[in-house]
TIDREN-31623 format. One record per residue (C-alpha): y, x, z; residue number from 1; chain. Coordinates in nm, 3 decimals, padded with zeros to 5 digits. Each point is the difference from the previous one (the first is absolute). Layout:
BEGIN
[[Y,X,Z],NUM,A];
...
This chain:
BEGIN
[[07.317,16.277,24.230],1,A];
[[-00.120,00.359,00.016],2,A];
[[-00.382,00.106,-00.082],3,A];
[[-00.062,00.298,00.223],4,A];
[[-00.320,00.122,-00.123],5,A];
[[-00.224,00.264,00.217],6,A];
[[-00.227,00.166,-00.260],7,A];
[[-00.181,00.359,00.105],8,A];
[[00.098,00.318,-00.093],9,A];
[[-00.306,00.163,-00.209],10,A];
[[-00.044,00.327,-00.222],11,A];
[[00.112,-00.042,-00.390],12,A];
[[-00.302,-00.046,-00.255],13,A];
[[00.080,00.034,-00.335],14,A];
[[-00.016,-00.402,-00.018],15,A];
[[00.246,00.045,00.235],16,A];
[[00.231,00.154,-00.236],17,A];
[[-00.050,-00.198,-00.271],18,A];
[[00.091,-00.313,00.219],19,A];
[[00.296,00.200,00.137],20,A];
[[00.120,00.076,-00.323],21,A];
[[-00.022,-00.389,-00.090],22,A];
[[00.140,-00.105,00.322],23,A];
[[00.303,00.184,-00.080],24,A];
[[00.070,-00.123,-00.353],25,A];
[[-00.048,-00.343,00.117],26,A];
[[00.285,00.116,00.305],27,A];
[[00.215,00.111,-00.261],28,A];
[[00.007,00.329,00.224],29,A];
[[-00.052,00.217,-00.323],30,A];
[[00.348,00.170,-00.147],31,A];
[[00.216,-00.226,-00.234],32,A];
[[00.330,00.100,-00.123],33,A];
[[00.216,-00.256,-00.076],34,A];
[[00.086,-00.376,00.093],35,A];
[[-00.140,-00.178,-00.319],36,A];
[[00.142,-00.362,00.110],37,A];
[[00.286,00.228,-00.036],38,A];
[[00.010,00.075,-00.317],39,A];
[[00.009,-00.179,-00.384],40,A];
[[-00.333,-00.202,00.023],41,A];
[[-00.118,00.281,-00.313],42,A];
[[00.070,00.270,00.201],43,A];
[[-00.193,-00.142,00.275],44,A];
[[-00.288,-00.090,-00.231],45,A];
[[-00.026,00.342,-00.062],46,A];
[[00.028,00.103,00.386],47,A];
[[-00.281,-00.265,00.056],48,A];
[[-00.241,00.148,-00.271],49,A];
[[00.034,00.353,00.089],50,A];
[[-00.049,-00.090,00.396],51,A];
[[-00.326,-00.189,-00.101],52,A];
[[-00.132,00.307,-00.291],53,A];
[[00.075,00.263,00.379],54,A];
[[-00.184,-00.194,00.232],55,A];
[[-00.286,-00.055,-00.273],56,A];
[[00.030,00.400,-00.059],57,A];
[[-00.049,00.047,00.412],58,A];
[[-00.329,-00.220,00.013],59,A];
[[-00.161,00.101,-00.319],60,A];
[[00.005,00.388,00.159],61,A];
[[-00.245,-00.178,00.282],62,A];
[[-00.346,00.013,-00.058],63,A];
[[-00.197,-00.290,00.010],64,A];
[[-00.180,-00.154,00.315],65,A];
[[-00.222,-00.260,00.059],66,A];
[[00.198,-00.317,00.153],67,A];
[[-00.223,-00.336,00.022],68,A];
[[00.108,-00.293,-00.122],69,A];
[[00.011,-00.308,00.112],70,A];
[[-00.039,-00.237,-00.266],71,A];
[[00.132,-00.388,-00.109],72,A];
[[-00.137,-00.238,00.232],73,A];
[[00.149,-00.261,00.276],74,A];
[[00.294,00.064,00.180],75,A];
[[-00.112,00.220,00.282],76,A];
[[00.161,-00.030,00.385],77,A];
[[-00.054,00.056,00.357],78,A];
[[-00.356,-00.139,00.107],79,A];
[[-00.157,00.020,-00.376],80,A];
[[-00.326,00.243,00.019],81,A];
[[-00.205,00.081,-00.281],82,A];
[[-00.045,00.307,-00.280],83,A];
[[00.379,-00.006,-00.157],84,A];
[[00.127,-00.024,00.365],85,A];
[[-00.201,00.353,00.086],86,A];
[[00.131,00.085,-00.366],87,A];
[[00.327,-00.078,00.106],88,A];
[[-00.007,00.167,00.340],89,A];
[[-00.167,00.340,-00.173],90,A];
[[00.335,-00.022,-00.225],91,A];
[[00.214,-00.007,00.298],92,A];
[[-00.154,00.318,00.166],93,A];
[[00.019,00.222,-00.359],94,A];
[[00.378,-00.072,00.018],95,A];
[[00.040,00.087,00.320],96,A];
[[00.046,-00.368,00.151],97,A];
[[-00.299,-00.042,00.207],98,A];
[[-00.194,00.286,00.185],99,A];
[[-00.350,00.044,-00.136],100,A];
[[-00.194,-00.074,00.313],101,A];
[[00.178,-00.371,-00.019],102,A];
[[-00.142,-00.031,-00.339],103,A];
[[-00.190,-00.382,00.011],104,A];
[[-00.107,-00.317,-00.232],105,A];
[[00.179,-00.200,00.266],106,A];
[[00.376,-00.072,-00.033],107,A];
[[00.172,00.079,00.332],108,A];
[[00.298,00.112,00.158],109,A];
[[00.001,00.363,-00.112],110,A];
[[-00.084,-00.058,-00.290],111,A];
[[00.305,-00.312,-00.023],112,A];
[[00.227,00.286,00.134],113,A];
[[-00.120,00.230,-00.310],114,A];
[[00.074,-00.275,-00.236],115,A];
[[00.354,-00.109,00.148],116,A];
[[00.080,00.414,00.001],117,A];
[[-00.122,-00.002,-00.356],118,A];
[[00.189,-00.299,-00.105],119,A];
[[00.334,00.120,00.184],120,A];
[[-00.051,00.378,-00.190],121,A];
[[-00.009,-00.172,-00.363],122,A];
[[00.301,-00.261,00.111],123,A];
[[-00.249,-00.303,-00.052],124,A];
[[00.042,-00.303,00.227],125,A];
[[-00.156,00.100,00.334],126,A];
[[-00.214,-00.295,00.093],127,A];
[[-00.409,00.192,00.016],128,A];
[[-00.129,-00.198,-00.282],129,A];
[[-00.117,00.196,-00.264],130,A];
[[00.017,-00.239,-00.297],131,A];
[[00.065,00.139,-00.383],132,A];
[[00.344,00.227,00.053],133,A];
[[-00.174,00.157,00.295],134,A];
[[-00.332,00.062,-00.162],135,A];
[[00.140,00.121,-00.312],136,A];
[[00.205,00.316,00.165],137,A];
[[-00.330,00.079,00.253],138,A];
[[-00.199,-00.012,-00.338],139,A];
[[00.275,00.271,-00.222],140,A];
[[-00.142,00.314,-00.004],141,A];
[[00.297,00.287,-00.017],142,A];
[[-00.084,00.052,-00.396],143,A];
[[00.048,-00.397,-00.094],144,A];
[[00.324,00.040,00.215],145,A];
[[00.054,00.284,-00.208],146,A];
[[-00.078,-00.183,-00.378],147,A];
[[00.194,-00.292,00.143],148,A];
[[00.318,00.251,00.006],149,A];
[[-00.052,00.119,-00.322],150,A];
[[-00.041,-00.280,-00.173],151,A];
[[00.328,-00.162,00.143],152,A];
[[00.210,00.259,-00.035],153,A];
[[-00.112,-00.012,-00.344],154,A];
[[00.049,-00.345,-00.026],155,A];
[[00.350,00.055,00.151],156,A];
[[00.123,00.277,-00.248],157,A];
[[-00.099,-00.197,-00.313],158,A];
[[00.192,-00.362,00.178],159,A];
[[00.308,00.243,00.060],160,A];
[[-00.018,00.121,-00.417],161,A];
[[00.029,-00.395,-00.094],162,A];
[[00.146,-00.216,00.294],163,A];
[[00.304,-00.109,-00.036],164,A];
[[00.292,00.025,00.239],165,A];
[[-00.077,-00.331,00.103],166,A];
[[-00.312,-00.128,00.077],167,A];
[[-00.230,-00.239,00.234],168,A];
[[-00.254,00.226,00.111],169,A];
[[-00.343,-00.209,00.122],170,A];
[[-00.236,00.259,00.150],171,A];
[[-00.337,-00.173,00.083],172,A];
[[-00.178,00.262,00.166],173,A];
[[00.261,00.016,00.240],174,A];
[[00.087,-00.386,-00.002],175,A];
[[00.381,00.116,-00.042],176,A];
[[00.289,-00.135,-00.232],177,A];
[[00.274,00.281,-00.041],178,A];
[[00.327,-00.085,-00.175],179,A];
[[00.204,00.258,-00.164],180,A];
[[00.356,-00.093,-00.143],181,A];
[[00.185,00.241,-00.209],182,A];
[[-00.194,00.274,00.129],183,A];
[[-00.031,-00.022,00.357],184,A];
[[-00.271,-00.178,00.215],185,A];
[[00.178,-00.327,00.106],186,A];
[[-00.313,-00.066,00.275],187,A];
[[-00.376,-00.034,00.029],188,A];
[[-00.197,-00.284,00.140],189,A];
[[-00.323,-00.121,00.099],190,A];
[[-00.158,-00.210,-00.256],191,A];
[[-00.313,-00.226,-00.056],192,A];
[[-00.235,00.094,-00.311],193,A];
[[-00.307,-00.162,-00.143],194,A];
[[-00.347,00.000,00.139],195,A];
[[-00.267,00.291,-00.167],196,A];
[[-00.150,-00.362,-00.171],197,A];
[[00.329,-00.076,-00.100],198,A];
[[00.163,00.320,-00.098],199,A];
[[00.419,00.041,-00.079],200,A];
[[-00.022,00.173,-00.289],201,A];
[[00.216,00.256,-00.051],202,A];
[[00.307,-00.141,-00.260],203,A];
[[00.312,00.120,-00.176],204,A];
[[00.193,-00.299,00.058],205,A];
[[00.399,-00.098,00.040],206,A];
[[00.109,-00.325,00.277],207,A];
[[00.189,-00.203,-00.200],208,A];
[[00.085,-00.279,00.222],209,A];
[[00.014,-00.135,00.407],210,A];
[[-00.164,-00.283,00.100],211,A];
[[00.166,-00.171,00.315],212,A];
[[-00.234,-00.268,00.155],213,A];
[[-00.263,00.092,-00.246],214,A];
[[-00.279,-00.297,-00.041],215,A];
[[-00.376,00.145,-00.024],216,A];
[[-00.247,-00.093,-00.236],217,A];
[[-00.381,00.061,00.081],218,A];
[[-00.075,00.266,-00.271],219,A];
[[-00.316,-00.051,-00.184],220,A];
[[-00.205,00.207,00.155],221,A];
[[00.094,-00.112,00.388],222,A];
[[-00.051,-00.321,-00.115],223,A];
[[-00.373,00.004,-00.176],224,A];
[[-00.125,00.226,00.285],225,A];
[[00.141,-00.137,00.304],226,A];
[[00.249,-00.328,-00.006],227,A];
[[-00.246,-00.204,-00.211],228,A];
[[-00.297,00.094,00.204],229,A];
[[00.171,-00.093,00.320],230,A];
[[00.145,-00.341,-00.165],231,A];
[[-00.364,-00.100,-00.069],232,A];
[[-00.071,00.071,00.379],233,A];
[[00.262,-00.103,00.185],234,A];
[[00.203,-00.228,-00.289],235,A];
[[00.348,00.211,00.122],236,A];
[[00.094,00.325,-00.212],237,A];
[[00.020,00.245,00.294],238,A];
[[00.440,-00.021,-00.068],239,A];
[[00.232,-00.143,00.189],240,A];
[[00.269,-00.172,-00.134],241,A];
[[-00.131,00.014,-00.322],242,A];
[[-00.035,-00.312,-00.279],243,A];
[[-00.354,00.013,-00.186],244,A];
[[-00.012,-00.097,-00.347],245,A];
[[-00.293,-00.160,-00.214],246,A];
[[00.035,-00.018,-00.401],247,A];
[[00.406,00.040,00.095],248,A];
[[00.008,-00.230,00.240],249,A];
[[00.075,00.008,00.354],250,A];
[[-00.257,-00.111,00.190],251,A];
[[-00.142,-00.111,00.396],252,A];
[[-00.219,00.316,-00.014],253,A];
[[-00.261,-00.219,00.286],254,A];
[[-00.073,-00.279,-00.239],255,A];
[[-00.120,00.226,-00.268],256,A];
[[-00.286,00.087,-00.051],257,A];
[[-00.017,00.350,-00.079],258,A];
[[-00.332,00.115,-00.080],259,A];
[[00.045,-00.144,-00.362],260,A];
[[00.321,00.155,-00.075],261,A];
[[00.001,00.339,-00.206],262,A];
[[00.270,00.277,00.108],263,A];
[[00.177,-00.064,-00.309],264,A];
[[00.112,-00.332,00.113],265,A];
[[00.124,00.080,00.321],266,A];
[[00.340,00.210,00.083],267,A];
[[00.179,00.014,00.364],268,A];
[[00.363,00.027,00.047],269,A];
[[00.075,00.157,00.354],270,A];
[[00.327,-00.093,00.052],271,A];
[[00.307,00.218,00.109],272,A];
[[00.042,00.031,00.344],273,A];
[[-00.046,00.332,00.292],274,A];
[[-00.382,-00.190,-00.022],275,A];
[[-00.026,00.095,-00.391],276,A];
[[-00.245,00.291,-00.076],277,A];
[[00.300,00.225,-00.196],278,A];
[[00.238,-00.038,00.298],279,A];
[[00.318,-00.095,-00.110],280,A];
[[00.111,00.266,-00.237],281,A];
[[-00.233,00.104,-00.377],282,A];
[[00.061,00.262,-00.225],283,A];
[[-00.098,-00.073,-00.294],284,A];
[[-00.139,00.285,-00.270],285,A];
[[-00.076,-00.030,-00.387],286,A];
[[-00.367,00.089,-00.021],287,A];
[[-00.269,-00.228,-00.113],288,A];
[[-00.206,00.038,00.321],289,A];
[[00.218,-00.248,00.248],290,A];
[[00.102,00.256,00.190],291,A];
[[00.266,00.042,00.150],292,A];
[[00.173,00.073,00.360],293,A];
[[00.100,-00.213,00.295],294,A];
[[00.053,-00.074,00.356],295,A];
[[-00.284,-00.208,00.218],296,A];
[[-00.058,-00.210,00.286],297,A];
[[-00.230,00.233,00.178],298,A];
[[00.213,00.286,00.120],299,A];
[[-00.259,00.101,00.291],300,A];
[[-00.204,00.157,-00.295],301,A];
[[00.308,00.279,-00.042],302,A];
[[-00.125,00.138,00.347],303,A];
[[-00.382,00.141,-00.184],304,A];
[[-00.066,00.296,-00.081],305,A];
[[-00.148,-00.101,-00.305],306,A];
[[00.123,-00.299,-00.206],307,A];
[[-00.215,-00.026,-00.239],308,A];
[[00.005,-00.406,00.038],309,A];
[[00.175,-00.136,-00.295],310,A];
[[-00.166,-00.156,-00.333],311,A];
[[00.197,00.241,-00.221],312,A];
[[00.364,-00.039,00.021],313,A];
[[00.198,00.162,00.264],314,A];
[[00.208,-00.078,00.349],315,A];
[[00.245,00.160,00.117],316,A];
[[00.100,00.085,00.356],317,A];
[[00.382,-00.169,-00.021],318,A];
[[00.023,-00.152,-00.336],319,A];
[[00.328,-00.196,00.122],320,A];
[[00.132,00.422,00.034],321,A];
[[-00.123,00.048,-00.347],322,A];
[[00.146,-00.313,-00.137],323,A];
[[00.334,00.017,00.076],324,A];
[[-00.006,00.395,-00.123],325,A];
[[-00.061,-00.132,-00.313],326,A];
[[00.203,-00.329,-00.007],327,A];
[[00.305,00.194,00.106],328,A];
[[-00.003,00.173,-00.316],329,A];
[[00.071,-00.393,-00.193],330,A];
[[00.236,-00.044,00.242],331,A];
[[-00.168,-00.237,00.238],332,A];
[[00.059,00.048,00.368],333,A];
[[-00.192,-00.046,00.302],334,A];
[[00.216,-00.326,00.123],335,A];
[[-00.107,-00.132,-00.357],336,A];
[[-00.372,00.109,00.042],337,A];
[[00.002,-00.171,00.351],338,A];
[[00.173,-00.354,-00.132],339,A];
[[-00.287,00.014,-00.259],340,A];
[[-00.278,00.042,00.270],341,A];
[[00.160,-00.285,00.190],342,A];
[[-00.043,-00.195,-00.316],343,A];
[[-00.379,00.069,00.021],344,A];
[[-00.014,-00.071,-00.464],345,A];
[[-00.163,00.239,-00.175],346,A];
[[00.315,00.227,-00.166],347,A];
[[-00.089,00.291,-00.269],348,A];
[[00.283,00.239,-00.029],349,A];
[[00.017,00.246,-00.302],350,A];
[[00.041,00.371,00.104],351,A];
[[00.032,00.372,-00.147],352,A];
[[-00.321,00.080,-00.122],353,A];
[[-00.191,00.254,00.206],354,A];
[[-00.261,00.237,-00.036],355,A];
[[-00.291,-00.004,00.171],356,A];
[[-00.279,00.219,00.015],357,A];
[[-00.320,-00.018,00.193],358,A];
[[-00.152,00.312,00.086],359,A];
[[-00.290,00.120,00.163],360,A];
[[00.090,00.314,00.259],361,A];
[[-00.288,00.036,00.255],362,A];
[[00.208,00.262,00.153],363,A];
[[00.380,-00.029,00.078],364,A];
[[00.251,00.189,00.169],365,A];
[[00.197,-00.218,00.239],366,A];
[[00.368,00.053,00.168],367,A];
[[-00.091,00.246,00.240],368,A];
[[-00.178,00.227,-00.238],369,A];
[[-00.332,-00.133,00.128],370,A];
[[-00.285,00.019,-00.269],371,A];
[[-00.192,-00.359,00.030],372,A];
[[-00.329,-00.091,-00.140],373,A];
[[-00.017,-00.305,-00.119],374,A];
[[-00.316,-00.224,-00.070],375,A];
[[-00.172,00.002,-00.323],376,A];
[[00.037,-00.374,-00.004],377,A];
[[-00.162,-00.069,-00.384],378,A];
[[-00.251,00.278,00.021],379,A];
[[00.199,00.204,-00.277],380,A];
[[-00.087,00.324,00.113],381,A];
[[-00.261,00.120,-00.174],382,A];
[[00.157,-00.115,-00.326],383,A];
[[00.287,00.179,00.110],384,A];
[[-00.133,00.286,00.060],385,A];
[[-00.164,-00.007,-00.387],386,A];
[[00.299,-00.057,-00.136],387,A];
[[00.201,00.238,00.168],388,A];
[[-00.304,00.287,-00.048],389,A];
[[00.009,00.017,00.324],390,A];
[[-00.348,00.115,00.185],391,A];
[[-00.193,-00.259,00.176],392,A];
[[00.010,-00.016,00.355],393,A];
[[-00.264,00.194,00.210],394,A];
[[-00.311,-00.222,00.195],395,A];
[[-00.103,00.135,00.328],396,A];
[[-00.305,-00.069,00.221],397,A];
[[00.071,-00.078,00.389],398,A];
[[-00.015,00.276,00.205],399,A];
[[-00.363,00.139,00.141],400,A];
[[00.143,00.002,00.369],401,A];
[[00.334,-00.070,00.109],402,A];
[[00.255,00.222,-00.017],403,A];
[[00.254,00.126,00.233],404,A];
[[00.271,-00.188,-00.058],405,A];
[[00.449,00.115,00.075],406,A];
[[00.251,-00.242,00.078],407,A];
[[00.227,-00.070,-00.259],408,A];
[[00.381,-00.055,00.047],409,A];
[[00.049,-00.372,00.060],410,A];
[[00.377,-00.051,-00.186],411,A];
[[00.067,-00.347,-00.043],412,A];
[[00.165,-00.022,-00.320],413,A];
[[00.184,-00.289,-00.148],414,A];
[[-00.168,-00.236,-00.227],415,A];
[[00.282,00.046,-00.310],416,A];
[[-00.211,00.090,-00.305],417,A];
[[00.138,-00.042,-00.372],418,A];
[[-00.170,-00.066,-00.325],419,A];
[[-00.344,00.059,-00.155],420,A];
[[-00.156,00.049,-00.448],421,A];
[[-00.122,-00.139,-00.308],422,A];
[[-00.303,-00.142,-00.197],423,A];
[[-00.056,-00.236,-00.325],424,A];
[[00.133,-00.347,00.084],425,A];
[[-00.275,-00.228,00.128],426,A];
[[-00.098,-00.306,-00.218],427,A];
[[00.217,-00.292,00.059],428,A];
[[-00.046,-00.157,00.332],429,A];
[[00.209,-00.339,-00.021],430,A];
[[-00.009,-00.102,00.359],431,A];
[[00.372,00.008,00.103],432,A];
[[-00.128,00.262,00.286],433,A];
[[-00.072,-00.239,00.325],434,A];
[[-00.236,00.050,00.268],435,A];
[[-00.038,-00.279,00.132],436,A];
């Protein structure tokens, strides 16, 4: 289908420019020489970090202008009214979105129009709802956008000094797993990364073995905060095809009672299945945390913007794609992997160790030399920024009176970001990474 979108020609503000000039980094309509899926992924590291430290150089030449924000709150949509909603639709009119005489604290069609346009301009999912990816780009003033740059093309340089030539690459700002075999990027997908309560933290790791038909047990955590409470309500764990176990035993989880039963006598065995939480593939990882990476039963979550869902682990897009990558280097073939998922038994299968790093790149370069900003999904900026040296991001107050606003140049880009960079590993989380 094809958004034809009628927005009125106006004169050019300087917030004009500054949106202009963001509007066309996001395009990818700024100069870029070179095809960096193209080239050794090193090389292309490079290409990346330089293309993020000249579109950083453009915007920190802008002066800075007030831009309102809009704030956490609910999920705002069509027929909401209130103060962030006439925050909102302010937003929309000092990027050039919304003309300022349709400026209201009621959420109609314009300003649903203004959203979709906005959403369709930063390749986000085009549905009107401004939820957290939405509110986090209306919210990025051109010098954050700016820092965020810097600091991952930092981050990039330093991962290109140490990497090696091949590595697992689990971005979580991005919510992307990049693999790169003997120096070339073998592919990037979509992944599934823990919840800001829950953070992944970011590991040096290796996968050291495939698990076909993996069973799941209720980590520790999952299970004191949410699978116990809802066995003392309901006297059923909340997992299907699972077998509950009390002091070792299996047990009729409806003729226990519950509500005198400590967490550390419980544990739940999901077992394998296309039901069980992991889906049917697990990779599993060395560190002490329980984390690890696998498939899952709830694909439809692949299609968010944000995927910030999981308990701490990490899903990936096609993990039966991934899995037979790395079982074809033992020498097991995909008739053999499909005989075992016919079997439906849990199988582990050694493999070549492999690196992987998780890194935390708010802002990527993806396939089509688009620069993406990415959301700052644990809050690491500001620490970030201190440890980098770089200077704190500039506050601005919300316009007097409206301004003027330009049209900006509505490319849809593709939604094919790569990696993101690094902190101090989190304390141990234990809890297997589940959501449910």
């Amino acid at each position: 289908m094809t958004m034809t979108l009628n927005l009125p020609p106006t004169n050019r503000p300087r917030l004009a420019r500054v949106m202009l000039l963001l509007a066309l980094l996001v395009a990818g309509l700024f100069p870029f020489s070179g095809d960096a899926t193209a080239q050794p992924f090193r090389d292309s590291l490079a290409m990346r970090a330089d293309r993020l430290d000249a579109a950083a150089a453009d915007l920190e030449t802008i002066v800075p202008v007030a831009a309102t924000r809009i704030g956490a709150g609910p999920l705002l949509r069509k027929g909401r009214d209130g103060e962030r909603v006439l925050r909102l639709s302010q937003r929309m009119a000092e990027l050039g979105f919304l003309m300022p005489d349709r400026v209201s604290d009621r959420f109609g069609d314009d300003l649903d129009l203004a959203v979709r346009a906005f959403q369709m301009a930063e390749g986000l999912k085009v549905d009107g709802l401004v939820g957290g990816a939405t509110r986090t780009l209306l919210d990025r003033t051109p010098h954050e956008a700016a820092m965020m740059m810097r600091q991952s093309a930092a981050a990039m340089r330093a991962f290109r000094q140490t990497a090696p030539d091949t590595v697992l690459i689990v971005n979580l700002p991005s919510q992307t797993v990049t693999l790169v075999r003997n120096g070339r990027e073998e592919f990037t997908m979509r992944a599934v990364v823990g919840r800001p309560s829950r953070e992944t933290p970011l590991l040096e790791d290796h996968i050291t073995h495939v698990i076909v038909n993996p069973t799941w047990t209720v980590p520790p955590t999952i299970l004191k905060q949410d699978k116990l409470p809802m066995l003392r309500r309901t006297g059923h764990p909340g997992v299907s095809n699972a077998t509950v176990f009390l002091d070792g035993e299996p047990v009729i989880p409806e003729e226990i009672d519950w509500t005198v039963v400590s967490p550390g006598r419980v544990r739940i065995v999901q077992q394998p299945g296309d039901h069980n939480a992991l889906g049917r593939f697990r990779f599993n990882m060395t560190n002490s945390l329980n984390i690890y990476l696998h498939g899952t039963n709830e694909p439809h979550l692949f299609d968010r913007d944000v995927r910030t869902v999981s308990s701490g682990c990490v899903r990936l897009q096609d993990a039966r794609y991934f899995a037979e990558l790395l079982l074809a280097e033992v020498n097991v073939t995909p008739a053999r992997i499909e005989r075992l998922l016919e079997r439906g038994e849990p199988v582990w299968l050694k493999v070549n160790p492999l690196p992987v790093r998780f890194v935390y790149w708010t802002a990527t370069v993806d396939d089509s030399n688009t620069v993406r900003l990415h959301h700052d999904v644990y809050d690491l900026m500001e620490e970030m920024a201190a440890s980098t040296r770089l200077p704190p991001a500039i506050e601005t107050a919300p316009p007097a009176t409206p301004m003027t606003p330009m049209p900006v140049p509505l490319t849809p880009a593709p939604m094919s970001p790569m990696p993101d960079a690094p902190r101090p590993a989190a304390a141990p989380i234990g809890d297997g990474g589940q959501t449910t």
